[in-house]
N, C-alpha and C positions, 0 to 999 in steps of 0.2 A: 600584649592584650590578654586578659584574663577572660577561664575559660565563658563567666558568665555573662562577663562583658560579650564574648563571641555569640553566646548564644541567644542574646537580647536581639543584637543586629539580625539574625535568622530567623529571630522569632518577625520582626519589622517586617522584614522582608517577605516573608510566606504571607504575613496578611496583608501586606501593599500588593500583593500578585492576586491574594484572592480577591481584595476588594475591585482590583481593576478587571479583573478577568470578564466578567458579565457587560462592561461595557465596551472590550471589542468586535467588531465588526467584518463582515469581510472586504471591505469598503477603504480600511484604514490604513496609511502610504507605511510603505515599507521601505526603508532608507536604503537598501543595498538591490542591484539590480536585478537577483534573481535568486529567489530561496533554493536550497539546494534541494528541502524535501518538498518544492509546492505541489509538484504532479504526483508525488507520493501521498499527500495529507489531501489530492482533490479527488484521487481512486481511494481513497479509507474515508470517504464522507465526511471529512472535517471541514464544516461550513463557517465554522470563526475566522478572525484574522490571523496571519501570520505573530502577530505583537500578543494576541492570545496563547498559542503557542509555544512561543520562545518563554511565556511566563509559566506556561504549565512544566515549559521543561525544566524553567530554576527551581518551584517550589518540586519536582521530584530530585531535582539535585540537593537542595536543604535539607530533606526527609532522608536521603541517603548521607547525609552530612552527622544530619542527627542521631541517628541507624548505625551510623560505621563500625561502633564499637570496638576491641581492641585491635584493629587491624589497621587503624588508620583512618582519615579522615577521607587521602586519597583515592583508595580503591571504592568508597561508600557514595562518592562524589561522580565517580563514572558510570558506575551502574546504574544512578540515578538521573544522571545527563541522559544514557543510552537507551534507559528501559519506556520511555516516549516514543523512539524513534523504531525500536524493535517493536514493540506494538502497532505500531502505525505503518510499517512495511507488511506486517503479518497481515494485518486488516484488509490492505492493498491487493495481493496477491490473493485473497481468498473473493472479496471483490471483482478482479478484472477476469476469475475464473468463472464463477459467475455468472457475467456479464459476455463470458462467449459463449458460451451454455445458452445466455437466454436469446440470443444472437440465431443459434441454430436454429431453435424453436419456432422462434417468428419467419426465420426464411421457410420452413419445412410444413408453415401455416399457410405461410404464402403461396408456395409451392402447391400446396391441396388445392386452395382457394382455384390456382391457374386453372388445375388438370378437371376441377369440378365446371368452367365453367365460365368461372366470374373475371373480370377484366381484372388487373393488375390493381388500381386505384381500392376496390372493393376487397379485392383477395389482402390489403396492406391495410383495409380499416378494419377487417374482420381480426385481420392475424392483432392488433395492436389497440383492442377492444379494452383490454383489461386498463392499460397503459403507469399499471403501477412496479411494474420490477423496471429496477435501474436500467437494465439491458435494452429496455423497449421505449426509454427514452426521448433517444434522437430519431427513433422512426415514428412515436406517436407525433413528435415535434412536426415533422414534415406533413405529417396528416393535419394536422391544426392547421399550418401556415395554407397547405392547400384549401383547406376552406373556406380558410380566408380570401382568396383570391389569390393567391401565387401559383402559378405554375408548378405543376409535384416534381418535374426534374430540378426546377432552380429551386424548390425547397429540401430536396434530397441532397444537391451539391451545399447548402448552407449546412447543412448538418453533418455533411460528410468534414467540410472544414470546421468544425467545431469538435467532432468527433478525437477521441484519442489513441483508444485501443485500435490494433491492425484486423483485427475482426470484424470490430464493427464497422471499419470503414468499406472493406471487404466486400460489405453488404451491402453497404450504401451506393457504392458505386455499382456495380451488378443492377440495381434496383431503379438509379437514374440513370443508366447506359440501357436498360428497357424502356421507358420512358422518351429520354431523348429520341432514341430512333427509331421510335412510334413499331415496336415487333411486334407479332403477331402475339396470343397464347401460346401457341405451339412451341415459337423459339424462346419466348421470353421463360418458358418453363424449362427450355433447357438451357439455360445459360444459368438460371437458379439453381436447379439442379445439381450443376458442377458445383458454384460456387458451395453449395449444404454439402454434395461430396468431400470436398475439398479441407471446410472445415471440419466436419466431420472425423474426418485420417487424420487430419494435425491433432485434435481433441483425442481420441485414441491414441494416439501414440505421443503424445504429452501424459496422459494417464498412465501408459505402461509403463515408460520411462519413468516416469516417479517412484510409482510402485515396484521397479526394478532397482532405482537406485536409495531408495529408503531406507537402506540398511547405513550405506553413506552417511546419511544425512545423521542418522541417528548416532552414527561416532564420534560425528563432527560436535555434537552437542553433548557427549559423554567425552568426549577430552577435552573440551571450553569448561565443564562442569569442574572436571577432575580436582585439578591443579587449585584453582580456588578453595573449592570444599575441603582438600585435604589441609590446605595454611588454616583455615580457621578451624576445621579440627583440632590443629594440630597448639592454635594457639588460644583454644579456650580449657585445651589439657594439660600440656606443657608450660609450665610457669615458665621459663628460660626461655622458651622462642615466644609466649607472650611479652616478655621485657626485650627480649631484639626488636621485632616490631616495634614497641612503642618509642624506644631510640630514635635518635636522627639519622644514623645511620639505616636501621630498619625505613624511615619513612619517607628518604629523602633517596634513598640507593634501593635499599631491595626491593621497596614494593614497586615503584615507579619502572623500575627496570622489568619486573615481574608482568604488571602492568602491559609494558609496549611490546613484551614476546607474546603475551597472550593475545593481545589484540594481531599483531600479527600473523599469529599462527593460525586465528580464528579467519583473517580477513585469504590466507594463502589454502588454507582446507575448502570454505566456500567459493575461491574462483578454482579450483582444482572439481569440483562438484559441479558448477557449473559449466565447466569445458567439458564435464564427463555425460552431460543432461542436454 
């Protein structure tokens, strides 16, 4: 296959993904029983289809096809499979922080709401007033269904089962265990209480611990960096290891090999980070 012959079909293909991209849905069957990243890409607000997806990730696999430049097609082809999926975990985790942030807020609204006075039902329509950060969600949701006519514990338990983060379910239940068993103020602000203490210390000390092990993190990304940067250094300077690379031996042994220790080494540094966090 010639090289332009290849790069006709790539060209095909990028605009077969973007023509169809605006017409998935989140609606649209997914032929394998469970995406590996769907609760990853429903905490980073990706509201398309899976089949949208898998297309945005070939046409960033093409771009890095196209992109590769003297190092190979394969190393251009990874990064570009991967650099989707590492945005879309980033997103996630800045997301589900977030959302227990906004989590404390509304209990600690609620919480006032008690100690000022006002019954539970008022102190969770005042705290959930705004009802536009993600976080305040599944609690404004129980306030709607309650006025609609549901009962506010069986609409606190539907949201609590709908619910994903351990946070916010946290709250939800605290919130229909008041409820169901009709407490007083007095108690139902202390049982809130705990639960805001509660998260509160895990939120502090998830903060600290970050900001303790950050120095980690930051190696782990300067020696993922290293090793690359220095091969293409090394082969947009060196004529000689730019012709090894382009070899079959270069693209079929070195890089590929290069390739599965780094990912390796990438995948043994972050669960060493995360045993250490």
């Amino acid at each position: 296959m010639s090289v332009a012959l290849a790069g006709a079909i790539a060209t095909a293909l990028a605009v077969v993904c973007l023509m169809l991209a605006p017409l998935g849905s989140a609606r649209v069957w997914w032929p394998f029983p469970k995406h590996p990243e769907r609760s990853v890409l429903r905490d980073a607000g990706w509201t398309r289809s899976l089949l949208t997806w898998e297309c945005l990730r070939a046409a960033a696999m093409i771009c890095g096809l196209a992109l590769a430049g003297p190092l190979g097609a394969l190393p251009g082809g990874l990064v570009g499979a991967a650099a989707p999926s590492i945005v879309a975990r980033s997103l996630a985790v800045r997301a589900r922080d977030e959302r227990a942030r906004q989590t404390v807020a509304l209990l600690q609204l609620t919480l006032a709401g008690l100690r000022s006075g006002a019954s539970l039902t008022e102190a969770l329509r005042l705290a959930t007033g705004s009802g536009r950060a993600t976080g305040l969600a599944p609690f404004a949701g129980a306030v709607r269904a309650f006025d609609l006519g549901a009962p506010l514990d069986v609409a606190l338990r539907d949201a609590r089962a709908e619910a994903r983060d351990r946070r916010v379910i946290l709250g939800l239940e605290a919130l229909s265990l008041c409820v169901a068993e009709q407490l007083p103020s007095s108690r139902g602000a202390t049982l809130i209480a705990s639960v805001v203490d509660r998260l509160v210390f895990e939120q502090r000390t998830a903060d600290d611990v970050r900001a303790r092990t950050s120095g980690l993190r930051i190696q782990v990304v300067l020696l993922a960096v290293l090793v690359p940067g220095l091969a293409l250094y090394l082969a947009l300077t060196v004529p000689g290891m730019r012709e090894t690379f382009t070899t079959p031996l270069g693209r079929f042994v070195l890089l590929p090999m290069a390739a599965m220790l780094e990912t390796a080494g990438i995948l043994a540094s972050r669960r060493v980070v995360n045993a250490v966090t």
